[in-house]
N, C-alpha and C positions, 0 to 999 in steps of 0.2 A: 626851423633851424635848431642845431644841437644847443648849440650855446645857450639859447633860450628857454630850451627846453630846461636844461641842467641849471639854469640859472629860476625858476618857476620851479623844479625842487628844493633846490639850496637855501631858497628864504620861506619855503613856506611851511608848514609843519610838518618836521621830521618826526616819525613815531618809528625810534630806533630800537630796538629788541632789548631786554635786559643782558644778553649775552652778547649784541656788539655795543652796546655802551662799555660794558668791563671791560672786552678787547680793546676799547680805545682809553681807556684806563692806563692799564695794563703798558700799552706802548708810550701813552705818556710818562708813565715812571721808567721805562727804560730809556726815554730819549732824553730824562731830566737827569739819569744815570751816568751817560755816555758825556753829557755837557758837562756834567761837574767834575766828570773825570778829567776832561781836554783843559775846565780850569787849573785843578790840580797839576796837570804836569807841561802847563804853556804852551799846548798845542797847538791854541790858537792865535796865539801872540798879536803878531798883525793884524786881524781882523777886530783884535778888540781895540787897538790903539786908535785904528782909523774910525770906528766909530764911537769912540771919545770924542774925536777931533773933529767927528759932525755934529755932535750933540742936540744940540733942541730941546725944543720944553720938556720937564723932568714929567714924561707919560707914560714909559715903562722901564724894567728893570734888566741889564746884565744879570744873567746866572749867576747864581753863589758869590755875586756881590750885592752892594746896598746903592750902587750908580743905576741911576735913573736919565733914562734917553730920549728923546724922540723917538716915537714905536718904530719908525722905519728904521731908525739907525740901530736900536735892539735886536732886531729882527737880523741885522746885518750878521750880529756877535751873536746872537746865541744858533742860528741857524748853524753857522761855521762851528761851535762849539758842539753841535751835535754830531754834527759828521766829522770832525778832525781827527777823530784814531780808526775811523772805518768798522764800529763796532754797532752803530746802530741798526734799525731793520730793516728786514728786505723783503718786498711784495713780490713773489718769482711771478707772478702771471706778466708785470710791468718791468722786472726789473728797475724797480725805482724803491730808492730809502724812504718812507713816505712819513714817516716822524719828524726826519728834517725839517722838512717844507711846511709841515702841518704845525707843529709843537712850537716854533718863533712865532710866524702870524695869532695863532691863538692864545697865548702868552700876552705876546706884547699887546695887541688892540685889543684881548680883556682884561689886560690891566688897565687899558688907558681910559676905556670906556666905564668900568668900575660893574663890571659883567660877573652873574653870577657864577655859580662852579656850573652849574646843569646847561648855562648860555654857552659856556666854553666849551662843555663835552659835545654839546650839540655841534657847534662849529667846526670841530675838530672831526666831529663823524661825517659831516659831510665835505673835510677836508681830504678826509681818507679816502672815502669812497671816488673823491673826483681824481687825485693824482695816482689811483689803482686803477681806475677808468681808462683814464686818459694815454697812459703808458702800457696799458693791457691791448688796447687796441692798434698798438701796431709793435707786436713781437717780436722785440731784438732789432725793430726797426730806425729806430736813433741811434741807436750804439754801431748799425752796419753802415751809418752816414758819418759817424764818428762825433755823435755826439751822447752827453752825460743824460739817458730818460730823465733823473730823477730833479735835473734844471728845466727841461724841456713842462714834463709836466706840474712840476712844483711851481712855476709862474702861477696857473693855472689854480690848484689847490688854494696859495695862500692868497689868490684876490677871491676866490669863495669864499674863504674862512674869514677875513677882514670884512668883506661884502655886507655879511651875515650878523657878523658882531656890530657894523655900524646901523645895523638898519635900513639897508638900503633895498630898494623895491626891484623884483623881479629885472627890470629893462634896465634899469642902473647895473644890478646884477651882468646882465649879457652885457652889457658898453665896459664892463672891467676885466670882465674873459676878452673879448676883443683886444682891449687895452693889452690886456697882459702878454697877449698870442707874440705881441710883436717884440716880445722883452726874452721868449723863449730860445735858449741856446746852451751852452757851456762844454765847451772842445775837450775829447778826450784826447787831445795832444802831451798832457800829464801824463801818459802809460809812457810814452819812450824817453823821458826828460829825469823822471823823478820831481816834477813840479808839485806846489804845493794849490795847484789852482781848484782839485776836484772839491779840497774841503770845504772850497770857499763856496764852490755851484748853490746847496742848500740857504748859503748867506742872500746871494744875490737873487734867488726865486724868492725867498720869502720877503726879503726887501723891496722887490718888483711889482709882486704882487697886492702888497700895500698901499704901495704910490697908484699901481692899477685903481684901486679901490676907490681912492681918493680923488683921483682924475673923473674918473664917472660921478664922482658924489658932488663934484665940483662943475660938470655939464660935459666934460671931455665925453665922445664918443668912439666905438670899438668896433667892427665889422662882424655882427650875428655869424658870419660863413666861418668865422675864424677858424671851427674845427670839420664842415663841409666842403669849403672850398668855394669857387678858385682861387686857388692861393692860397689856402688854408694851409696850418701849421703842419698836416700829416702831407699835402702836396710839397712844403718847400723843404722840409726836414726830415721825413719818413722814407726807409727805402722797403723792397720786398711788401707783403699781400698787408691792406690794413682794413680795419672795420670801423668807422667815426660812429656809426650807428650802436653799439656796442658800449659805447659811454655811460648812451642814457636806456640801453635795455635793462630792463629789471630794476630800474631804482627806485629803492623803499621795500624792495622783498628778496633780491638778493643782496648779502652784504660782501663785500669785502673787503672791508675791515678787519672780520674776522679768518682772511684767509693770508696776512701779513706774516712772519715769521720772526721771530724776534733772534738772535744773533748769540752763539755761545761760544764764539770766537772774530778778534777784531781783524779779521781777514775777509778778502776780497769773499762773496757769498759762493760765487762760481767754482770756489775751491773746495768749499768744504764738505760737502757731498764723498771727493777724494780724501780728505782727510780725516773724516771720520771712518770710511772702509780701513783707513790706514789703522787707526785704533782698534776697531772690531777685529783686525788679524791681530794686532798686538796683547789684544785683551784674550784670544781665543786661542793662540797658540804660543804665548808667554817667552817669545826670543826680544832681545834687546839689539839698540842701533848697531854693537858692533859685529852683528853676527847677519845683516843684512848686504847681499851683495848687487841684487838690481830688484827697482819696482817698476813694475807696470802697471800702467793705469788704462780705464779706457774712459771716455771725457768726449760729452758732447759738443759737436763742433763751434755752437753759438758761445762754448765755457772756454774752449781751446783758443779761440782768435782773440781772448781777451788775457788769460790769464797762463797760456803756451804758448806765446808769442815771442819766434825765435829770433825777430830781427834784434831782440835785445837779451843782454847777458841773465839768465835765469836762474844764476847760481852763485853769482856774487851780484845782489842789487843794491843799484847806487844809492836807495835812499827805502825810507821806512816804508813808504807808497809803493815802492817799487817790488819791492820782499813782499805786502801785502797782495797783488796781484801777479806772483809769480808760484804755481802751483807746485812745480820740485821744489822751491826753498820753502814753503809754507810744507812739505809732506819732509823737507829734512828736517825741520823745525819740532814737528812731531814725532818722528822717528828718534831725535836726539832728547828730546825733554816729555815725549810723552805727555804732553799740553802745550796749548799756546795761550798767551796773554799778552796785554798789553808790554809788560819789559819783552817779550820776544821778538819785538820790535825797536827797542831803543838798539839807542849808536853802537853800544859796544856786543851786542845781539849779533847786530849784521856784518860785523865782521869776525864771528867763531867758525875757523876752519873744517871745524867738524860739518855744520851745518851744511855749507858749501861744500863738499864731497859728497855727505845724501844725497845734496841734492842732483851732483853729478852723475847721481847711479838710478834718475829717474825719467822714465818714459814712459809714451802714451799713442793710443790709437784713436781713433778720433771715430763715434757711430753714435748717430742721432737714434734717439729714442724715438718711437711714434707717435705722436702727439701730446709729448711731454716739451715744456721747456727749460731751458736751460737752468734755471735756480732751482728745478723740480727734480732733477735727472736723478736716476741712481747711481752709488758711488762703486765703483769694482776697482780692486787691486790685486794683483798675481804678484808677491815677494818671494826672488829666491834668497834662499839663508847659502851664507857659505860653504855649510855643509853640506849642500846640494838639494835640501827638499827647498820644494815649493810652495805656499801657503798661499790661503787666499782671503779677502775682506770684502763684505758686501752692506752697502745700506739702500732701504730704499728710496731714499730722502737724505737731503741733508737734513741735518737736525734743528729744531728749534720752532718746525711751522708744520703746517699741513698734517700728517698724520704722526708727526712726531715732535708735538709743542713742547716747547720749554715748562715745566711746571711752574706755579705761583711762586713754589719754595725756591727755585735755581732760579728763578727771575730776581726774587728780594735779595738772594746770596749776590748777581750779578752785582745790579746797585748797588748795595753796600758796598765788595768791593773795589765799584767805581769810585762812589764816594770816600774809602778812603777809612770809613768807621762803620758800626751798626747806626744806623735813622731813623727809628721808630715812626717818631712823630712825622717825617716826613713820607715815609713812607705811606702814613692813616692819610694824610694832607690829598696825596693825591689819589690813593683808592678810594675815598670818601670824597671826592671832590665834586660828586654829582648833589652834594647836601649843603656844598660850602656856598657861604653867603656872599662869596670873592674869593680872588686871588690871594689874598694879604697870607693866610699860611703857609701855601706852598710856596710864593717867592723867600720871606723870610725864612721858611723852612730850609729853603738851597741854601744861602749867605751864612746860616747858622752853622749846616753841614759841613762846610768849606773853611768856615773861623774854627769850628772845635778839631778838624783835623790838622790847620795850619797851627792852631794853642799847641796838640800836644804834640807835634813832632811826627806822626804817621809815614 
C-alpha cells in the first residue's frame, strides 16, 4: 500500500542532499516572510482570534507574536498567515502552495516537542516531498473537481510532518495518512464570491493533520488504501488521468523540493508567466500604459478556467482575492505600475480606473503546451501600441522556480520587505537552522521583527 509505503519513508532515515536541505531552508524563510507580512497588515484577522479562543496548553507560538497555543490551534493561525496575501510558493508539477501546509505543522510540533533545527528541517523535507507527491499525481485534477490541491494534499504533508516530529512508528505513520485522507477538501467556491475561505485552506490542512497525528498516536486507526483505493482520496476527489503510484516513485533520490518555485509576486501563480511576458515587452520595447491599445495573451487552458473565468467581472474585482486570480486586472496592474506588490492589492488599489480599462483592452487564446503544466507554461503576449505597431513578450517560465529561480539575494530582499525592515539575525536564524539547538531563535526572531517594525512606525 502507498500509504505505507510513504509512511516506512517519512519516519525512517531521510538522507536529504545538502542542496534539498537549503531548498527547504530557503522556502522556510519565504513562508515565515509571507506570515509576518499577513501579521503586519491583518490579513488574517479571523483566523487568529479563533484560535485564541481555542487555546490550550501554551506548546507553540503564533507568528511574530509572544502567544503560545495548543500546536493545533497554531497551526490554525500561522497556516492562514502564510497564505493570506497569496504570495507564498508554488509547486507547478502539483499546483499546491506547499510552505503553507509544511511550515505550521513543522513549527508548531517542534516547538512543542522541543526538536532540534536539523529534526525540523528533516520533517519539513519530508513534508515537502509528500504534498508535491501527492498533488503531482493527479494534474489539475482537484482543482477540475473544484477543489483547493493545496488542502487536499496538505492534510496529508502535515500528519507526515507531526508523525515524524512525534515519533511515531511507521504503521502509526500510515493510520494518520488514513486519518488525515478523510479531513481532505477545501471548495474553490472563493473564485466567484470573493470569499476569504482559500487563506484559511492552508489553516485547516495543517490543523488536520495534527489531530491526524494524534488520533493514531492515541490508537485511532486510518484505511492503508487511502491514496490506492477503493475509495481513496484520488477515486472521490480526483478527476481526468492519475498516477497514486507516483507518490512513492523515487523517494530519497528524486527530490522535489527542490523543484518548488518561490513567488515574486502575490498573485494568483497561473498568471504570471503572462505577466512577466508583459514586462519583458515593456522592458524591451520601452512604451508606457498609455500608449497601449489591446493585449493578447495566449494562456494555457488549465491557467484560463482559473484565472480567465468570464462567468465573473475581470476587470473591476470584487475583492483583493478576486483581482489576485484575475489575469487582465493583474496584466493592468502591470501595465499601469510596472510592478505588482502586496498595496496593489489593497481597497483603494482595486478600484483605480486606469487599472480596470487595461484590463478591459485584454485578451486571450487559450493552447496547451505539450507536456507542460500549467504553473510551467510559457508566457506570450502580442501588445498593440496606439500607434499602430505591435510588439511582443516572451518567457519561458514564470519566474521564480524551475529554470528561472529566484536568487538568494531577491529572496532576502522579498522577506525583508515582507517583514517590513532589514532581519539579519532572523534571517541567520533560519538559514542556519540545520545547527540550531531549537526553535527558540527563529520564533523570537518573528515577534522581534514585528515589535521593531510596529516601535518605529514602518
Amino acid at each position: 500500500m502507498i500509504a505505507r509505503e510513504l509512511a516506512e519513508w517519512a519516519t525512517g532515515e531521510i538522507s536529504a542532499p545538502a542542496p534539498v536541505r537549503a531548498a527547504a531552508a530557503r522556502h522556510l524563510l519565504d513562508g515565515l516572510g509571507t506570515a509576518l507580512a499577513a501579521v503586519r497588515t491583518g490579513a488574517a484577522t479571523p483566523a487568529l482570534t479563533v484560535a485564541r479562543g481555542l487555546g490550550g496548553p501554551a506548546e507553540s507560538t503564533i507568528l511574530g507574536t509572544a502567544e503560545r497555543l495548543g500546536a493545533s490551534a497554531a497551526a490554525l493561525a500561522n497556516g492562514t498567515l502564510v497564505h493570506a496575501l497569496d504570495f507564498d510558493d508554488t509547486h507547478a508539477g502539483g499546483l499546491v502552495h506547499a510552505t503553507a501546509v509544511v511550515l505550521p505543522a513543522a513549527l508548531a510540533v517542534g516547538e512543542e516537542r522541543g526538536a532540534s533545527g536539523a529534526a525540523v528541517l528533516t520533517a519539513a523535507v519530508a513534508g515537502y516531498e509528500t504534498a508535491c507527491r501527492v498533488a503531482a499525481a493527479a494534474p489539475h485534477g482537484f482543482h477540475a473537481r473544484g477543489l483547493h490541491a493545496t488542502m487536499v494534499a496538505g492534510v496529508f504533508s502535515s500528519a507526515v510532518v507531526a508523525a515524524r516530529l512525534m515519533g511515531l512508528d511507521a504503521a502509526r505513520t500510515a493510520d494518520a495518512l488514513g486519518i488525515a485522507g478523510s479531513q481532505a477538501g477545501g471548495l474553490l467556491a472563493f473564485l466567484g464570491t470573493g470569499a476569504s475561505t482559500k487563506q484559511l485552506h492552508p489553516g485547516f490542512a495543517s490543523q488536520a493533520g495534527i489531530i491526524a497525528a494524534r488520533l493514531a498516536a492515541a490508537g485511532a486507526t486510518g484505511p492503508e488504501t487511502v491514496f490506492d483505493g477503493p475509495h481513496g482520496v484520488y477515486d472521490a476527489l480526483a478527476a481526468g488521468t492519475t498516477d497514486p503510484g507516483s507518490i512513492t516513485a523515487g523517494l530519497g533520490q528524486r527530490w522535489e523540493t527542490t523543484a518548488i518555485g518561490i513567488k515574486p509576486w502575490p498573485a494568483c501563480q497561473l498568471s504570471h508567466a503572462t505577466m512577466a511576458a508583459v514586462l519583458d515587452a515593456m522592458e524591451r520595447h520601452g512604451f508606457t500604459s498609455d500608449q497601449v491599445a489591446a493585449v493578447h495573451a495566449v494562456v494555457h487552458p488549465d491557467s484560463a478556467s482559473v484565472v480567465c473565468d468570464t462567468g465573473r467581472d475581470l476587470t473591476r474585482p470584487a475583492s483583493a482575492y478576486a483581482a489576485k486570480f484575475s489575469l487582465p486586472w493583474c496584466v493592468g496592474a502591470v501595465l499601469a505600475d510596472g510592478r505588482v506588490g502586496v498595496d496593489t492589492f489593497a481597497e483603494e488599489s482595486l478600484a483605480r480606473p486606469e487599472i480596470a480599462a487595461l484590463a478591459a483592452r485584454v485578451t486571450w487564446d487559450v493552447a496547451t503546451a505539450p507536456g507542460v503544466v500549467a504553473a510551467d507554461a510559457p508566457g506570450d503576449v502580442t501588445i498593440t501600441l496606439t500607434d499602430g505597431r505591435r510588439v511582443t513578450g516572451h518567457v519561458d517560465r514564470s519566474p521564480g522556480g524551475g529554470s528561472a529561480p529566484l536568487t538568494d539575494a531577491a529572496l532576502v530582499t522579498k522577506f525583508e520587505t515582507n517583514v517590513g525592515r532589514p532581519a539579519p539575525e532572523l534571517v541567520r536564524a533560519v538559514t542556519e537552522l540545520d545547527s540550531a539547538p531549537d526553535l527558540t531563535d527563529l520564533i523570537r526572531g518573528c515577534a522581534a521583527a514585528v515589535a521593531a517594525h510596529t516601535e518605529h512606525g514602518d
